[in-house]
N, C-alpha and C positions, 0 to 999 in steps of 0.2 A: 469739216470735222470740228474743227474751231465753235462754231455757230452751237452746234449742239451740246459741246464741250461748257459753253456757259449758260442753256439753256439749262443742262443737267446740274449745275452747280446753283443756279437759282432757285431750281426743286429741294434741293437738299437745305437749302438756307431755310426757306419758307415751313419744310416740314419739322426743322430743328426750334423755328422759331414757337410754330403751333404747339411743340412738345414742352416747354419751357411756360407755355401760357397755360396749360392744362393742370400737369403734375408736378413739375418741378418747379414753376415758380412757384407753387403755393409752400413746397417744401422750405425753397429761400427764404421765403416772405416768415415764414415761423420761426426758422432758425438766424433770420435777421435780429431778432428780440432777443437770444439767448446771446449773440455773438455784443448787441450792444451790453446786456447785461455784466457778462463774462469780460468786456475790457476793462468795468470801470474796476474789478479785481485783479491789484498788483501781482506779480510773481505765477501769472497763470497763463500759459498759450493757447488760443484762441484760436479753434477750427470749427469747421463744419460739424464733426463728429461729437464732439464735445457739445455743442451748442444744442443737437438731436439730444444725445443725452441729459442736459439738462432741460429740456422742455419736458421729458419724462419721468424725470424723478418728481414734479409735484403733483402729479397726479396718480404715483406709486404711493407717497406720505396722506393724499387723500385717504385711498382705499385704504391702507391702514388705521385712520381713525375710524371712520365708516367701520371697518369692524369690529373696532375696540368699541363700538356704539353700543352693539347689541347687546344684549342679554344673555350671559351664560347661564344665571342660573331662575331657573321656572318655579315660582311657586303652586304652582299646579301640576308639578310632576310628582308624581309617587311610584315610578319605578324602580325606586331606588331601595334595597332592602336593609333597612335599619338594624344592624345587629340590637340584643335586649341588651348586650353589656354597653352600650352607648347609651341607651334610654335610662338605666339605671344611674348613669352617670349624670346625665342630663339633670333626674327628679333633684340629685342634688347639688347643683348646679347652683350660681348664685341668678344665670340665665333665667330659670325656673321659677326663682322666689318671686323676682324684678316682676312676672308674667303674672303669675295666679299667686300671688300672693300666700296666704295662710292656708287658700281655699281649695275646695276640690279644682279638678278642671274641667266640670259640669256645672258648676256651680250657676257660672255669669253666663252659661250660654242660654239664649231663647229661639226654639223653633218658629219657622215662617211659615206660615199656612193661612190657607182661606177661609175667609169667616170670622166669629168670636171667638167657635169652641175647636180647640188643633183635633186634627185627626185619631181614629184609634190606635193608629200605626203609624209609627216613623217611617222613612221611606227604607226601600229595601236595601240600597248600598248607595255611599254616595263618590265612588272610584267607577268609572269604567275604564278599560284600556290603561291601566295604567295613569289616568289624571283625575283630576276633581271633577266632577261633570255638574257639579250645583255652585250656586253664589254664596251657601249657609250649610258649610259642611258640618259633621255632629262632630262634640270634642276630640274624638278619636281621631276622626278622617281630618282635621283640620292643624294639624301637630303631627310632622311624623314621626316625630323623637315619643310618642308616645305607645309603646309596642306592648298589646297587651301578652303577657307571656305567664306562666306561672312561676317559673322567677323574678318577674315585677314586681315582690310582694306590697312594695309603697302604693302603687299604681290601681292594683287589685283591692284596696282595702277602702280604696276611696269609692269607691259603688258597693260595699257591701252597707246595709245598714247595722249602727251602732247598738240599734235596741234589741232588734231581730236576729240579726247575725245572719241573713237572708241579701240577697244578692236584690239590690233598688232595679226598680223596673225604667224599662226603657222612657216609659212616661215621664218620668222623674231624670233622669238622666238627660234624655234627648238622644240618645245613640240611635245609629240605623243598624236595621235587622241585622245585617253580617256583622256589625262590631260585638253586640249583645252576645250573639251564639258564639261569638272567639271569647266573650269575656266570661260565658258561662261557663265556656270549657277550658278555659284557665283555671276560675275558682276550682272548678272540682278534681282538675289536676293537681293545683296544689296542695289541696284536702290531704288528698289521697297521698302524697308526700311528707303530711307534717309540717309542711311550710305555713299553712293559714289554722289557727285554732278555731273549734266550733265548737258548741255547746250539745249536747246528748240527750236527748227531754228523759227525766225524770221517771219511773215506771216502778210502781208496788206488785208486788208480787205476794201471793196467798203461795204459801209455802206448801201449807197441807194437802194442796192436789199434788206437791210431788213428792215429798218425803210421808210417811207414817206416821201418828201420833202415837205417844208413850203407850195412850191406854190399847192401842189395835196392839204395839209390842209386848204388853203383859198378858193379854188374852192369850196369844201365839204359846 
C-alpha cells in the first residue's frame, strides 16, 4: 500500500506541475510585471488580483482612444433633416458671409463632365440613400444648411434672375434635376403667398369691343 501510496503522489505532482507549465504559469509570468510594477508604488498592497487587474486596465484606456479615434460626424450624410428656421439662420450667419462671400452659392461652383461642352442636363440627383453618391455635388446637395423652402426668401432670390424676374436655368446654376423642380416649386409657392414680388406684363386693351360708344348710345 505504501508503494502505491507514492506512486499515486508522484502522478499528482507531475500533473500539477504540467498544469502550471500550460495555463497558469503563463498567468504568473503576466502578473509577475504588474506585481513588479505595483511594488515600486508606496502605500499599495500587492496581490495577485490587483496585478490581473492592472494588466487590464491599459488596454481598457486603449480601446477608449480607439474610439474616440473615429469619426462621429460624416460629411456625406444627409439624413439628417434640416429644419428652414436653421437655414435662415444659417444665410445669416457670420458662418455664411466667411463661405460665399457677397455672392450667390452658385456662383463659384463648376460642373465636371466629359469633354469641352457639359452636358444638356445636370445629373438627375446627387443624394442616394440618404448620402452624397458624387465627388462634385451641385450647390444645394453640397451645403445642407441650405433648405430650399418658400420661406427661404434670401435663398430663393438668388436663382431668380434680376432682369427677367424668371427663375435661372439649371445650366446657369449647376443644380441637379431634383433640386431645380424643389426650387421651382418653392418660387411659385411663395408667389402664390406674397412672399416673392413679380412683375405682370403690361396688356392694352380696345375698350370698344366691350363697352358702347356714345354715338351707338344716341342712336338707341
Amino acid at each position: 500500500m505504501s508503494v502505491l501510496r507514492l506512486f499515486s503522489a508522484e502522478l499528482i505532482s507531475i500533473y500539477r506541475q504540467s498544469l502550471l507549465a500550460t495555463g497558469t504559469g503563463q498567468a504568473r509570468y503576466f502578473s509577475s510585471t504588474a506585481l513588479q510594477r505595483r511594488s515600486t508604488q508606496p502605500g499599495k498592497e500587492v496581490t495577485e488580483e490587483t496585478a490581473v487587474a492592472d494588466e487590464s486596465e491599459p488596454q481598457e484606456e486603449a480601446g477608449d482612444s480607439t474610439a474616440s479615434k473615429q469619426p462621429t460626424d460624416d460629411p456625406k450624410d444627409r439624413s439628417r433633416v434640416i429644419p428652414v428656421e436653421t437655414s435662415i439662420r444659417y444665410l445669416a450667419s457670420e458662418a455664411y458671409r466667411q463661405t460665399y462671400q457677397n455672392d450667390p452659392v452658385w456662383k463659384q461652383y463648376r460642373r465636371n463632365h466629359k469633354g469641352p461642352y457639359p452636358p444638356k442636363l445636370t445629373r438627375k440627383t446627387c443624394i442616394r440613400k440618404g448620402r452624397i453618391s458624387t465627388g462634385n455635388p451641385c450647390p444645394i446637395c453640397r451645403d445642407e444648411y441650405l433648405v430650399l423652402d418658400h420661406n427661404n426668401i434670401d435663398l430663393l432670390k438668388q436663382f431668380i434672375s434680376s432682369q427677367t424676374g424668371e427663375v435661372l436655368s439649371y445650366r446657369v446654376t449647376g443644380l441637379c434635376q431634383k433640386k431645380h423642380t424643389q426650387l421651382l416649386v418653392a418660387v411659385e409657392r411663395a408667389m402664390d403667398r406674397g412672399m416673392l414680388t413679380f412683375d405682370v406684363p403690361f396688356r392694352e386693351y380696345d375698350y370698344s369691343e366691350y363697352y358702347p360708344t356714345k354715338e351707338n348710345n344716341s342712336s338707341k
